[in-house]
Every structure is written in structure tokens, then in C-alpha cells.
N, C-alpha and C positions, 0 to 999 in steps of 0.2 A: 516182591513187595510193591512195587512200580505200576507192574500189571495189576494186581490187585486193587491201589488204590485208582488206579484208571477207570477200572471197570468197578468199582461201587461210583465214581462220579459220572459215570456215562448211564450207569442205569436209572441213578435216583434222578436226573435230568430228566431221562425221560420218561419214568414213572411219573414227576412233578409236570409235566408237560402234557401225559396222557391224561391224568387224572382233570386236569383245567378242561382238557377239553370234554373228556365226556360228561365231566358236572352240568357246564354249559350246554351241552348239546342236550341234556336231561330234564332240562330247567322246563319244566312244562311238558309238552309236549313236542317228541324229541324231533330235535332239527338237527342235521350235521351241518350245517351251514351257521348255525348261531356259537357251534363249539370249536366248528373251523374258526370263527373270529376272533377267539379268546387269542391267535397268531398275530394279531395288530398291535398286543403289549411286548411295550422292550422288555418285561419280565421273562416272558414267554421265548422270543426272539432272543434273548442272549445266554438263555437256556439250553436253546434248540440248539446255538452255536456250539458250548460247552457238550455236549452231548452226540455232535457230530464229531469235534476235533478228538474228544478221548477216545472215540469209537474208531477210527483211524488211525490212531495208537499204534493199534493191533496187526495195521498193515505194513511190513517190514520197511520194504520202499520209500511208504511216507513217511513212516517214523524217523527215518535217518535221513530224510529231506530236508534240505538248511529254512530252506522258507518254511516248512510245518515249524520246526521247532523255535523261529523265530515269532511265529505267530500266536505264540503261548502267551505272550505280554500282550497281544491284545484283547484274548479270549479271558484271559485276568484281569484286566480292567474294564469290561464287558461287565461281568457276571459281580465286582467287588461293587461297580455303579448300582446295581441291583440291589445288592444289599447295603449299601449306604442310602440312597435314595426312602426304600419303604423303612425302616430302622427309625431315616428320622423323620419324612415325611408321609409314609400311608401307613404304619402301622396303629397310629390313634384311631384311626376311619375306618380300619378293613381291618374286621374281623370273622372270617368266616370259621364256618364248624364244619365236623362231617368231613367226608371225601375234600372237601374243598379247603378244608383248613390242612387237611393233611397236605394237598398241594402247596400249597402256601410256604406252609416250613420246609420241605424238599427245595421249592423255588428261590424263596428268599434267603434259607440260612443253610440246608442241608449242603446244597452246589455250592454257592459262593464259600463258603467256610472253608470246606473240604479244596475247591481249587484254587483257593487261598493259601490254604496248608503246602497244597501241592508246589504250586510255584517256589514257594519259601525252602521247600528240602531240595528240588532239583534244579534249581535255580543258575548252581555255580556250571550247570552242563549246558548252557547258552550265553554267549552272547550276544546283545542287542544293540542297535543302533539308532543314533539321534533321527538319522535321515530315513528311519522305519517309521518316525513316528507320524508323518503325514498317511500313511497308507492306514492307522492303526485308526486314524478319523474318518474315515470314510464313511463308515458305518453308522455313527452316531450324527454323522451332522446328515446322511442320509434320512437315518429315521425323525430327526427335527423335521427336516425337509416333508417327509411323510406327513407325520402329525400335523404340521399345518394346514398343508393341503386337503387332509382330510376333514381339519375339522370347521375349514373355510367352504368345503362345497356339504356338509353331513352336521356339523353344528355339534359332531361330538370329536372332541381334540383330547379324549381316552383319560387323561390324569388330568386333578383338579389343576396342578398349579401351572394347564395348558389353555384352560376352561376362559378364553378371552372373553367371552358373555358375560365372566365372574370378576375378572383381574382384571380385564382390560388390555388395550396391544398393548401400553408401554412396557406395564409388568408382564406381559407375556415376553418381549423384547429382554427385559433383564432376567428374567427367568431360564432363556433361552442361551444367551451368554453365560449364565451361569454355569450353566449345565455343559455347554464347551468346555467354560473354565478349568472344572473339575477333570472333563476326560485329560485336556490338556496335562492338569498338573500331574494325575497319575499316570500318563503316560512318562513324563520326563523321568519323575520318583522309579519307575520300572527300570527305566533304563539304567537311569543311576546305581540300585542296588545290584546290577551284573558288570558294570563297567567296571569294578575294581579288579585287579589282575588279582589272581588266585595268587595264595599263599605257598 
């Protein structure tokens, strides 16, 4: 059952991740290079995460590695920002059809839900630690880190509520802690829900 549900969350990842790209790359007149870019969204990139980590599952070694299996709390909170983020803020503004709507729901709800579910049943088979959760930020305050840079020399900062030409620095500023905020709390919230000694 395990294997199984690993392997529908590792395919439909990367189903929803092929499909972004070659929409993109189709859009006109095909570029691989404009569908390679669709890799600059955290949608895409915490996908791609999810989609690596279930796919080494598979491999005995890793699987029974204490750091893979502690690394599920962060690939869970990776992939739950994803679908909290569009849910409440891009799902009014993006709506796509076609192949690309199809990515969409794999990206947005199909992964996040399903390795949602997953953590939640295999849950009591890890536990996790406070002093894990600096290593679980890495990532996210890297891609902050990313996104600015990018959209200080490129003038495109990928999601609206990054669009400082639109918000402005302060709110780009508050926006930005926010968005810590959040990884922040569900990091602790992760922990918490394994830290209970089994019954």
C-alpha cells in the first residue's frame, strides 16, 4: 500500500511538471528554453522535490536512511505552501485549460493532497526534531532569496504578490515575512504532530 501510494505521488509530480513544461515550451513557437523556465516557480520546484524524494523511496538504502525519512517534514511543507499559497491567492487569476489546466490540478491539488494524506498515515514511523527545523528553511528563504534577485536585475519577481513595481518594497518586505512566517509555523506544527510518544 506504501509503495503504491508513493508511486502515484511521484508520477503525478512529474506528470504535472512535464506537462508545465512542454505547454510552455509550445506556446508559439516551440522553445525549450521558455519551458525550461516554467523551473523558476516554487510551484514547479517543490514538485520537482516531491517527485525526487518518493522516487527514492524505491531505493532500499535510502529509504531506511534517518535523514531521508526525516526529510519528509520538509518535503510536506514544501508541497502543503503550494497548495495553500494558490488556493488562496492565484487561484482567482489563473485559470488555465487544456494540458495546462491539467497541470495545474496535479501541481496544485493532485501532489499536495495526496502527500498530505501520506505524511498523516505514516507519520507515527518518524520522528522529528526542533533543531531539524533550520535545515527545513533553507530552501525557502533560498528561493526568497532567488526571486528577488531575479526580479531586481529582470523586472519579473514571477508571482503577483512579489511584483515590487506593483506593491512596492515595503509590501514586498511584509509579504516576504510572511511567507517565512508560514513556512516557520508549519514547520514547528510538523514537528509537534510526531513528537507525541506512540501509544
Amino acid at each position: 500500500m506504501r509503495k503504491n501510494f508513493a508511486t502515484i505521488i511521484a508520477l503525478a509530480a512529474f506528470v504535472g511538471i512535464f506537462l508545465k513544461v512542454f505547454v510552455d515550451a509550445t506556446d508559439g513557437d516551440f522553445n525549450i528554453l521558455r519551458g525550461l523556465s516554467a523551473l523558476r516557480y516554487f510551484t514547479i520546484q517543490s514538485n520537482l522535490i516531491v517527485a525526487l524524494y518518493f522516487s527514492m523511496f524505491f531505493i532500499k538504502p535510502i529509504r531506511n536512511n534517518k535523514i531521508y525519512q526525516r526529510y519528509l517534514g520538509a518535503v510536506t511543507i514544501y508541497i502543503t505552501v503550494t497548495f495553500l499559497i494558490f488556493v488562496f491567492f492565484l487561484q482567482p487569476i489563473y485559470h488555465p485549460t487544456g494540458w495546462a489546466g491539467l497541470s495545474s490540478i496535479l501541481s496544485h491539488y493532485i501532489v499536495p493532497i495526496t502527500s498530505i494524506t501520506y505524511f498523516i498515515l505514516y507519520r507515527e514511523e518518524v520522528r522529528f526534531q526542533y533543531n531539524e527545523i533550520p535545515f527545513w528553511l533553507v530552501f525557502p528563504v533560498l528561493y526568497l532569496v532567488f526571486v528577488i534577485l531575479l526580479g531586481a536585475f529582470t523586472g519579473d519577481y514571477i508571482y503577483p504578490f512579489f511584483q515590487v513595481n506593483q506593491i512596492g518594497i515595503p509590501r514586498l518586505i511584509i509579504n516576504c515575512i510572511g511567507l517565512f512566517t508560514l513556512f516557520l509555523l508549519l514547520s514547528f506544527m510538523t514537528v509537534k504532530m510526531v513528537s507525541k510518544p506512540k501509544k
